[in-house]
C-alpha angles and dihedrals in degrees: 000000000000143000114248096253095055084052093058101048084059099043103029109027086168102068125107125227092258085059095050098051083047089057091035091057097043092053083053087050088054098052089047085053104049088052089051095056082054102063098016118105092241082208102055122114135205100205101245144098132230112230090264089067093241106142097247114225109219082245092072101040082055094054096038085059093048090057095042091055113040085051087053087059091053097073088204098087119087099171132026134163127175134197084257108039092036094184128092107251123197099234090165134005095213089044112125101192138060125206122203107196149162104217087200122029103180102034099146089060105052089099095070093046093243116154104276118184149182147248140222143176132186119205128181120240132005126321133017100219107103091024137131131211092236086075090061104121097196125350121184140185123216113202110199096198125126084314132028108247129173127188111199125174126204121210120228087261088061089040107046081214135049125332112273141180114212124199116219131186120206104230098174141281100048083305124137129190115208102237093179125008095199125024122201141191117214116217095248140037142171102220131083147199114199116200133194093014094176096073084071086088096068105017113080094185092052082049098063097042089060099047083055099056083046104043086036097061101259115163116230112245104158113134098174083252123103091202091051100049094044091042087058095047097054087027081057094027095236140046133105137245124197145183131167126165123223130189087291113037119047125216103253106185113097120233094218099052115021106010104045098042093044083046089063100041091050090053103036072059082055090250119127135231131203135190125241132240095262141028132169124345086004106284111169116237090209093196142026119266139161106268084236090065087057117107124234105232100156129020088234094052117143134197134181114220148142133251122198145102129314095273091037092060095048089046085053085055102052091057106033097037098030107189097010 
């Protein structure tokens, strides 16, 4: 067992001491979180909205402010915008970083008890707005389930060597066990997370994908949850995750804070991701891409895509870009 700190001199050499105290803090936001979930009533409202017009639990304002607050302390964060909170807001003048983040993905499914997470991405510099999720210099998931888990992924300038996404496994008192040093995707898997499902019924090409993972043989592993299904794909080493709008039914992860960190996540495990045709208000993605070549052109954006191993990703394609 180790601190976080101790972890990182091991794992990211390269990091400065801004950037540790960032991570640090994040790992902390995690562990609060984890004991709010605990004593918090997952069904009661506040009575708002987020600007995004999605009704806010008081479960989520509680961990957004947690965030908010314990990278404030850091003194090393200029910039940071939340899900909830989706505005840039100044935390610390000399601060040389910013963090997108969702401070719980799976909200809607903490009633039934099922695992819930949440996301994180590290950007250099100030601001978020013109971005693009390669510049991410390090992105995590936490998953509160029986057990508090984080995947971080630390990119070759943290290293000093090649990319590289780390499992670690809270065991008390600020201390971490390293589960697995180096995660990795294989480039084919035989389980699946569908989501929006919904967008099947007017997308034809959704609607194929799908009829192949079931008459090939996939195994459902879809929990309503994005942090869970891609945690089982690197936590297993292969799988797929998928989800693509149609003219009914809209993309809803954001790019900031849920598609671009677990992007990076997915490729720094030598998996691939891929966009999907359409985002929000319908603008075509005419070709295929990385999510982490997406710009980032409104901090609500939101944009449907697929994570999953090398032959995965081309299969998405086929069926999703025919032709491109």
């Amino acid at each position: 067992m180790s601190s976080i700190e101790t972890i990182l001199k091991e794992f990211a050499p390269g990091a400065d001491a801004g950037l540790v105290k960032i991570i640090s803090a994040l790992f902390q936001s995690s562990i609060q979180i984890a004991d709010c979930l605990r004593h918090a009533d997952p069904d009661a409202k506040n009575g708002m909205s987020n600007l995004s017009g999605d009704e806010q639990l008081e479960v989520d304002v509680a961990t957004d402010k947690i965030v908010f607050q314990l990278l404030k302390e850091t003194g090393a964060c200029a910039i940071a915008c939340s899900e909830e909170t989706p505005t840039e807001v100044s935390l610390a003048e000399g601060g040389m970083y910013s963090v997108g983040f969702d401070p719980l993905d799976g909200s809607s499914v903490i009633g039934m008890n099922f695992a819930v997470g949440s996301i994180f991405g590290i950007w250099k510099g100030k601001g978020l707005m013109n971005r693009y999720g390669r510049e991410q210099i390090s992105s995590m998931i936490a998953v509160h389930g029986p057990r508090l888990a984080i995947a971080i992924a630390f990119t070759a300038e943290l290293t000093k060597a090649a990319p590289r996404t780390v499992l670690l496994t809270y065991m008390g008192e600020r201390m971490w066990a390293i589960s697995k040093p180096e995660m990795k995707i294989a480039a084919q898997g035989k389980t699946f997370a569908p989501g929006n499902l919904r967008a099947t019924c007017d997308s034809a090409a959704y609607s194929s994908l799908i009829a192949h993972y079931i008459t090939s043989g996939y195994t459902l592993r879809y929990s309503g949850a994005l942090v869970p299904d891609v945690f089982h794909i690197l936590a297993k080493g292969s799988g797929v995750y998928t989800t693509v709008a149609s003219t009914k039914a809209r993309c809803k992860l954001r790019l900031v804070y849920e598609v671009a960190p677990v992007g990076l996540l997915v490729e720094c495990a030598g998996g691939e991701t891929c966009t999907a045709p359409s985002c929000t208000d319908a603008v075509e993605m005419a070709v295929p891409s990385s999510v982490l070549d997406v710009q980032i052109t409104d901090l609500d954006q939101r944009l449907g895509c697929c994570f999953g191993g090398v032959d995965d990703i081309q299969l998405y394609k086929q069926h999703i870009y025919p032709g491109k």
